[in-house]
N, C-alpha and C positions, 0 to 999 in steps of 0.2 A: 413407455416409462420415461421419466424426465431425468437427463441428461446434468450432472452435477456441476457446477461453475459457481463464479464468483462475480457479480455485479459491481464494476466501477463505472463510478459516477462523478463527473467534475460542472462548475457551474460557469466554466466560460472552458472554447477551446485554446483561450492562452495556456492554462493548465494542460495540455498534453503532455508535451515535454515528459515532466515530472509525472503524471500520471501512465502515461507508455511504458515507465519503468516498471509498473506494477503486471501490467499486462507479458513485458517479457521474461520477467524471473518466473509468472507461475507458467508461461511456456518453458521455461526449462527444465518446472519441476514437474512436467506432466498436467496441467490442469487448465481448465478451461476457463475462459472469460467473457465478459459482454460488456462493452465501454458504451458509456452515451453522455453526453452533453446535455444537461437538465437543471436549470439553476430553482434554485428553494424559493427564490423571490421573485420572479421572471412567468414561470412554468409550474406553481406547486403542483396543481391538480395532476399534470404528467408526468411531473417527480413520484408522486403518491401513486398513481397508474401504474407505473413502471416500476415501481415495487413490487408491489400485490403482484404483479403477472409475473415477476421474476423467481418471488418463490414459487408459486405454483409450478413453473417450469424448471424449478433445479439448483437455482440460487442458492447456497449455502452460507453465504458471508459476503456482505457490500464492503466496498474499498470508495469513502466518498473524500475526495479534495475540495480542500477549500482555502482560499486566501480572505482577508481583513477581517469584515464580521465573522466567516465561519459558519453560518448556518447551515451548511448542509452534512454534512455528517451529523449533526442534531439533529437537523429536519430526520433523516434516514433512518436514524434511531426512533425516533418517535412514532415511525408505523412499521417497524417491524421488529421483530421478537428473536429473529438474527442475529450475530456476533458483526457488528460494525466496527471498522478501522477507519478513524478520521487522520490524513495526512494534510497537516497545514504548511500552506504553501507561504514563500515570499512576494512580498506583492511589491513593486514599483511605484505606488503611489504612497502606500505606509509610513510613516516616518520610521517605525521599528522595526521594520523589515520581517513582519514575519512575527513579531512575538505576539502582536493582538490574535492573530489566528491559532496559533499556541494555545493560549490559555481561553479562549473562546471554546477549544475542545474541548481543552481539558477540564475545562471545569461547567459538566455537564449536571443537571440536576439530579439527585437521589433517584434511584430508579429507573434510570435512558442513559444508562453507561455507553461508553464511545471509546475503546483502546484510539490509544495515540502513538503515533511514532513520531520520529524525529523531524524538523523540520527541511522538506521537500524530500522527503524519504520515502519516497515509493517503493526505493525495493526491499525497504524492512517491511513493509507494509503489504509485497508479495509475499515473502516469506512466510512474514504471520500466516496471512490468510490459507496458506499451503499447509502450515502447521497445525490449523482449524481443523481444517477438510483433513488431513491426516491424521486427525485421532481417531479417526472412524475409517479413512481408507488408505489399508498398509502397502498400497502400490503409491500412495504421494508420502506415507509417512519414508518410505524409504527410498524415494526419491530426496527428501528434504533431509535423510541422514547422509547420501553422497554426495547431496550440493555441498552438507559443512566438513564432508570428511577431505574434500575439495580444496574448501577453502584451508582447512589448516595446513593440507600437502603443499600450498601454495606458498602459505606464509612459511614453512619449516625451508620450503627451497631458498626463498630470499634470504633465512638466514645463514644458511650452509654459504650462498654465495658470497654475501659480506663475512661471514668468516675466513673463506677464500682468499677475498682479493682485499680488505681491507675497507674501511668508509670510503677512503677517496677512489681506490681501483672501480667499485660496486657507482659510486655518484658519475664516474667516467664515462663508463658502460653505459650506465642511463639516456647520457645524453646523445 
């Protein structure tokens, strides 16, 4: 039986970084992954390989990165029938830092939808994809309800504290 995960994919290892983010939220939330380095323009035919063998083995949802053009999270969508998450990244050569890859995603043709998150967002883009795989398995769905009941216990402490000490006691303590 094939083993359930999520295939992220970026088209240079400059993208780790921001791609590693996506790999360590769905370890938090219980769920498994498979990262590889496979650019749309470079490698298609192994991009395209490494799809197909991915669902066959378990693959639920790709997480692909991309900077300037963006091609790959397109490219991704366009052979598989999977819930794809395109995370566009900022690039160093850009002038716009980041927006051509934006809307490179976003605006994907009728039919080869691509969810986006926010720019170098990987770990919305863990999230999501835990959220996928958790409408159907209620060991990650409720892993993904105590990551956010988490988060809110977190943010309510911060506020108890600055009610405490005051902005500037709480900005003190920070530093």
């Amino acid at each position: 039986m094939s083993k359930t995960f999520v295939g992220i994919v970026m088209g240079s290892d400059s993208d780790l970084a921001v791609m590693a983010d996506v790999a360590k939220v769905l370890e938090q939330l219980g769920v498994e992954s498979e990262m590889r380095v496979l650019s749309a323009h470079r490698v298609p035919e192994d991009l395209v390989k490494w799809i197909r063998d991915a669902e066959k083995r378990g693959c639920k949802v790709f997480v692909a990165g991309a900077g300037m053009a963006a091609a790959l999270p397109g490219t991704v969508a366009a052979h598989t029938s999977l819930p794809v998450i395109g995370v566009p990244l900022t690039s160093v050569s850009s002038v716009e830092g980041g927006l051509d890859a934006i809307l490179s995603i976003l605006q994907m043709p009728p039919g080869v939808p691509v969810a986006t998150v926010g720019l170098n967002g990987g770990k919305n883009a863990g999230v999501l994809a835990a959220q996928i795989i958790g409408a159907g398995d209620s060991n990650v769905l409720q892993n993904v309800r105590m990551f956010k009941e988490k988060q809110a216990q977190d943010v309510l402490g911060k506020d108890k504290k600055l009610q405490e000490k005051g902005y500037k006691g709480y900005l003190e303590e920070k530093k």
